[in-house]
N, C-alpha and C positions, 0 to 999 in steps of 0.2 A: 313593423320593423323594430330591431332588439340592435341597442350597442349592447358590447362587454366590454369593461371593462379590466383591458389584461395589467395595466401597469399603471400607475399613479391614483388620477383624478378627474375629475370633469364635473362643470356646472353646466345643466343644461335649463334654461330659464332661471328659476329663482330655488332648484334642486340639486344638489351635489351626490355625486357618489363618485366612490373609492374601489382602489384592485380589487378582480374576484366579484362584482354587481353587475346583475343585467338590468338595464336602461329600457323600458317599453318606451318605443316615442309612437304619437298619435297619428293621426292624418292631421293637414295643413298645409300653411304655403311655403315655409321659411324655418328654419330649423339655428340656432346660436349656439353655440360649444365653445367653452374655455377652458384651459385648463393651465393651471402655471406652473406647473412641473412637468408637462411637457407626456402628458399622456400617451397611450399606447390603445387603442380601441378596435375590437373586432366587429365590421358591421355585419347581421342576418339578417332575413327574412324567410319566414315560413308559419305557419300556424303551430299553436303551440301546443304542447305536449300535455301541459296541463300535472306531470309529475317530479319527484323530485329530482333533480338531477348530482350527482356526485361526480368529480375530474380528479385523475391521480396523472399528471406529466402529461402523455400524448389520447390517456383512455378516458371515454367520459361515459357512462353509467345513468341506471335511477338509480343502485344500490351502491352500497359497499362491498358486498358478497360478489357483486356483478363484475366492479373494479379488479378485484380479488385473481379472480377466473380469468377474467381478459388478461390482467399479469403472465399468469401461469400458461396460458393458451400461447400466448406470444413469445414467452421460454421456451417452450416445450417445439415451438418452430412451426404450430397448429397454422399460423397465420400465412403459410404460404412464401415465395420467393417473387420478389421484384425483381424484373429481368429489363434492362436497358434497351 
C-alpha cells in the first residue's frame, strides 16, 4: 500500500516526508500519521511498476516525452468526449 503525498507533510513512525513523496507502508497491525500542517494524502494499492514515473497537472507518465504527447493528444481533442 503507497501514500502520496499531495500537499504538506506527514511523519509516519519516526519517518517524514514532504509534497510530491510516495510513502511504501508495510504489512502490520496499526499504522500512526501526523502531520501539523494539515496534510493532503492520496491512498493506492496495486503492485508496482518498478519505473520511473513523471506528473505534469492531471497527466502522469515514466517519461517526459510521454507527458509531452499526452499534452498535445489532449489538445488536439485525441482523448475523446465525456458525455453526461
Amino acid at each position: 500500500m503507497f501514500l502520496y503525498v499531495v500537499r504538506g507533510s506527514i511523519t509516519v513512525g519516526d519517518r517524514t516526508a514532504g509534497a510530491f513523496n510516495l510513502v511504501e507502508l508495510t504489512d502490520g497491525e496499526g499504522l500512526e500519521l501526523a502531520s501539523p500542517d494539515g496534510a493532503v494524502l492520496l491512498l493506492g494499492h496495486a503492485a508496482p511498476i518498478r519505473e520511473p514515473v513523471v506528473s505534469h497537472g492531471p497527466f502522469v507518465m515514466t517519461t517526459r516525452e510521454e507527458i509531452i504527447q499526452a499534452i498535445q493528444d489532449y489538445q488536439a481533442g485525441k482523448f475523446g468526449e465525456v458525455r453526461a
